[in-house]
C-alpha positions in Angstrom: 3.7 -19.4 23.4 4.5 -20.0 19.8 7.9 -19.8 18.7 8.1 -16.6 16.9 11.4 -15.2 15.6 11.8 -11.3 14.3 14.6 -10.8 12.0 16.1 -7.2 12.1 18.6 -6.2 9.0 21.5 -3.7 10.3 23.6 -1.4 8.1 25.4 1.3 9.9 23.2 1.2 12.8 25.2 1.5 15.7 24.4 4.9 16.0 20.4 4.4 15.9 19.9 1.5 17.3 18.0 1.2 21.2 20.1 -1.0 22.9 18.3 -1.0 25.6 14.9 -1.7 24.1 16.0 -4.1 22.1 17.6 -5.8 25.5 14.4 -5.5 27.4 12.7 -6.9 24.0 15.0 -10.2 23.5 14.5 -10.9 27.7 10.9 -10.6 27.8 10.3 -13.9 25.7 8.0 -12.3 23.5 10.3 -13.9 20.4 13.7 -14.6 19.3 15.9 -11.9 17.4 17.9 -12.6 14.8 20.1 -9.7 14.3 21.9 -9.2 11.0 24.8 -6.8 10.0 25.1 -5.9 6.8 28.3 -5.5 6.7 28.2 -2.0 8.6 31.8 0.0 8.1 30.6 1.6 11.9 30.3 -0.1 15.3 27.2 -1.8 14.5 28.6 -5.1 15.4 29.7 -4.7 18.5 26.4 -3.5 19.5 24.4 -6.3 17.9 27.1 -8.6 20.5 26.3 -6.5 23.0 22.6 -7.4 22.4 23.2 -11.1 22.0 25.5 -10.9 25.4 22.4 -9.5 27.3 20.0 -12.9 26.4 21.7 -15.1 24.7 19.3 -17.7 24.7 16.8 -15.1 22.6 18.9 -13.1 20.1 21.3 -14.8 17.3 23.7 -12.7 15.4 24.4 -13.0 11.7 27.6 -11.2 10.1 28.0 -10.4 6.8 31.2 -9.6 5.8 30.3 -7.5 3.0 27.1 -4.8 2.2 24.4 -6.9 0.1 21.5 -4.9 0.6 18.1 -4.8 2.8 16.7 -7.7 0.6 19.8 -10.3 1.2 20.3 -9.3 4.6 16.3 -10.2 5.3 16.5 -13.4 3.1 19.3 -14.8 5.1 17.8 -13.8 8.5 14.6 -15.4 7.7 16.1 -18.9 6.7 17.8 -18.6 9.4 14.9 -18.5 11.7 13.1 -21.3 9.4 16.1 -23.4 10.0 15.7 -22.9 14.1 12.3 -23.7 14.0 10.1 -20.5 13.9 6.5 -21.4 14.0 6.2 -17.6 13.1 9.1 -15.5 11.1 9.5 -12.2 10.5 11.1 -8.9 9.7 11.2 -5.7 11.7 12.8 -2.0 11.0 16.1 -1.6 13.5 14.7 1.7 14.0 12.1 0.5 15.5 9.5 2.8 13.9 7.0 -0.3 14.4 7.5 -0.2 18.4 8.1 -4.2 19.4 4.7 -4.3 21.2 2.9 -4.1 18.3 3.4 -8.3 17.5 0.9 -9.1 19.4 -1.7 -8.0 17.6 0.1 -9.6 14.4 -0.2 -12.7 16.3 -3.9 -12.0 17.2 -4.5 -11.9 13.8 -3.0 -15.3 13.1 -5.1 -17.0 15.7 -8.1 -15.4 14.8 -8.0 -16.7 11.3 -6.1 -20.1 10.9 -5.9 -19.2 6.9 -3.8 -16.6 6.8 0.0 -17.0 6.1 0.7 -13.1 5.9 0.5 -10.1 8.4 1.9 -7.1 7.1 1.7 -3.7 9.1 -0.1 -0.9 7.8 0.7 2.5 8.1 -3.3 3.9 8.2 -3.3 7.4 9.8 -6.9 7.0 11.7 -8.5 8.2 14.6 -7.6 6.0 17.6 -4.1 5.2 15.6 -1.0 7.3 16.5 0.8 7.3 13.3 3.8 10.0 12.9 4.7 10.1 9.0 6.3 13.2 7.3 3.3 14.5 4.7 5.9 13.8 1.8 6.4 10.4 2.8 3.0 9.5 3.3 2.4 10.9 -0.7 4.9 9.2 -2.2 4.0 6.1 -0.7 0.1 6.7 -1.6 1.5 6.7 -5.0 4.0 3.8 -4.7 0.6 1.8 -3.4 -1.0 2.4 -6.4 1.4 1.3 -8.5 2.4 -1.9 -6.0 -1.4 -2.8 -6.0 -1.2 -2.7 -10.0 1.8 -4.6 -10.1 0.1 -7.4 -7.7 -3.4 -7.0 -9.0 -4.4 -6.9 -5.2 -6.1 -3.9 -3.4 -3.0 -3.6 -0.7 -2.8 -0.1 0.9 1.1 -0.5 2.5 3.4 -2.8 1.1 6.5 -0.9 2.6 6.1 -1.1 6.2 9.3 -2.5 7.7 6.9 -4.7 10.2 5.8 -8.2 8.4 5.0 -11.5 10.2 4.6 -15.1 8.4 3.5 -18.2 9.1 6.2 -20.9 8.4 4.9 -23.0 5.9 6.7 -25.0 2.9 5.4 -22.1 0.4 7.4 -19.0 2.4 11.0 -21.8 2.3 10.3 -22.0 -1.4 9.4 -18.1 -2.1 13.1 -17.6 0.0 15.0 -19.8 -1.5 16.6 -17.2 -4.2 18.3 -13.9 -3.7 15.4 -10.7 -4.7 15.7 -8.9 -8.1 14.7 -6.1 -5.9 17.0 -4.5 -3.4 14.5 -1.7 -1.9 11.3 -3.3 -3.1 11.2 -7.0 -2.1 8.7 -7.0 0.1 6.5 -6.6 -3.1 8.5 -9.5 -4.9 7.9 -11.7 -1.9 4.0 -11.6 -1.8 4.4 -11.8 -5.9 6.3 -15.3 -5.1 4.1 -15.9 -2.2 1.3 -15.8 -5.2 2.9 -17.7 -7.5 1.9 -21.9 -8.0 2.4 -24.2 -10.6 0.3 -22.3 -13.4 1.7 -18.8 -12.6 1.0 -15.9 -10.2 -3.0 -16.2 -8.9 -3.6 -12.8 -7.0 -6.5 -15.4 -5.7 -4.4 -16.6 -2.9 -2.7 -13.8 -1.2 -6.7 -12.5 -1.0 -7.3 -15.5 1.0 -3.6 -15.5 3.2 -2.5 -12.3 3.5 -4.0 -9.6 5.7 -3.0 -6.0 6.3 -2.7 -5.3 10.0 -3.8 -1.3 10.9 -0.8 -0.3 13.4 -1.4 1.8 16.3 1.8 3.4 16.9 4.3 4.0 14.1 6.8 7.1 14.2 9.4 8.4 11.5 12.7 8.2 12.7 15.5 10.5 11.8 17.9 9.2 9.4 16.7 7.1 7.0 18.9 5.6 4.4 15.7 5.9 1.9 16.8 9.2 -0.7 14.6 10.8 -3.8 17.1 8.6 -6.4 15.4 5.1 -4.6 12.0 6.1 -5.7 13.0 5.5 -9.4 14.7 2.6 -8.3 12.0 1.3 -6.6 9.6 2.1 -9.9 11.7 0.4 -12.4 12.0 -2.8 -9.6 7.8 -2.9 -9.9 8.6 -3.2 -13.3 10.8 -6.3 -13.4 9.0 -7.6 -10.7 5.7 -7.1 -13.1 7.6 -8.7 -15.9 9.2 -11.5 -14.2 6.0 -13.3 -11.8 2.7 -10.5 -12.2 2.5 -10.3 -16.1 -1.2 -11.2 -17.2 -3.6 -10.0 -19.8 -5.3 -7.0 -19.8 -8.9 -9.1 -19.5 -6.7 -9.5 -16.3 -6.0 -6.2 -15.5 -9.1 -4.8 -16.2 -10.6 -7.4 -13.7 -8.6 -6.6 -10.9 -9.3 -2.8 -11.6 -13.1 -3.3 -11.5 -12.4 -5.6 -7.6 -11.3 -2.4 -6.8 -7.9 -2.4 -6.5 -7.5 1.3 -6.2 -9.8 1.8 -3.9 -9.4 2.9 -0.5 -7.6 6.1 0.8 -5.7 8.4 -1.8 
């Protein structure tokens, strides 16, 4: 089996977190965890130890001293795991919203198409998909698509998922290799740098490397740290992240528009 690594960012979790799936997870050699506390002020941890004490082998622990946010703690769990060797890296909610039996059908994906570089969960509520998202959620993340697909000139339906696999590869080091302007949002910075070659950002490639992944089983979970401020936050972060890598002309725009970008499910 391919050496696939899952890195899962922790910030006052110790309450949330299923110790015990997470145990039977790292034992049953499915992939490697790399566990990151984000400098939790709660017992977080002690149970990430716990965890690592259980399979030792499978699960590495990384403890930051100080709070730097989803993005940083994501960033540093994934060189991490490009450093150990990952064939595969990736990142997964500590909540475990995406259940841990869903990666293998993100690796499915990658051996059905050598290509891609990308598998990103998607949140698609159809039949023969048990997806359990609060209606308000699911509408303010129709309309965060919509402006995540404008900002990347892609037709992308769920760029917030917490469940993303990638292929190691020299491009992925590169697009890692600097902390996100985006704290909530980086998972739309990171295909924007994914996207991004010599000559600027080409939408192009992540057509050809990236592929949404329809989930079967996905499930709110009480207590997210996401409030009604972060949706600003996260507006004015497409923003910067339009400015800084995305920015083309409006010939540009207007292209992508008539691919149909916005199509799909409102």
């Amino acid at each position: 089996m391919s050496h696939t690594t899952l890195v899962v960012p922790c910030y006052n979790e110790a309450g949330r977190l299923d110790s015990s799936e997470f145990k039977r997870f790292a034992r049953s050699g499915m992939a490697r965890l790399v566990l990151v506390n984000d400098g939790s002020r709660d017992e977080t941890i002690a149970v990430l130890n716990d965890i690592r004490t259980s399979a030792p082998a499978s699960v590495r622990v990384v403890d930051l001293t100080s709070n730097h946010g989803k993005a940083e703690a994501v960033r540093r769990g994934m060189l991490e795991a490009l450093n150990d060797g990952a064939e595969y890296a990736g990142f997964w909610d500590a909540d475990l919203a995406t259940p841990f039996g869903e990666l293998a059908g993100f690796l499915e994906e990658f051996a059905r198409a050598p290509r891609l570089e990308v598998v990103m969960g998607s949140r698609v509520r159809v039949l023969g998909r048990t997806i359990d998202r609060r209606a308000t959620r699911h509408y303010a993340g129709r309309v965060f698509a919509t402006a995540a697909s404008l900002t990347l000139r892609l037709p992308v339906y769920d760029t917030q998922c917490g469940a993303k696999l990638f292929r190691a590869t020299p491009r992925l080091e590169q697009a890692l290799s600097e902390p996100f302007l985006s704290k909530w949002v980086f998972d739309v910075e990171l295909l924007a740098r994914l996207g991004t070659v010599s000559h600027g950002y080409s939408p192009a490639i992540l057509l050809e490397t990236v592929c949404e992944y329809p989930l079967l089983r996905w499930r709110d979970v009480a207590g997210s740290k996401l409030r009604a401020g972060d949706f600003a936050t996260a507006g004015l972060d497409l923003l910067r992240i339009y400015r800084r890598y995305t920015r083309g002309s409006r010939r540009d725009v207007a292209s992508a528009l008539r691919a149909g970008v916005l199509d799909g499910e409102p």
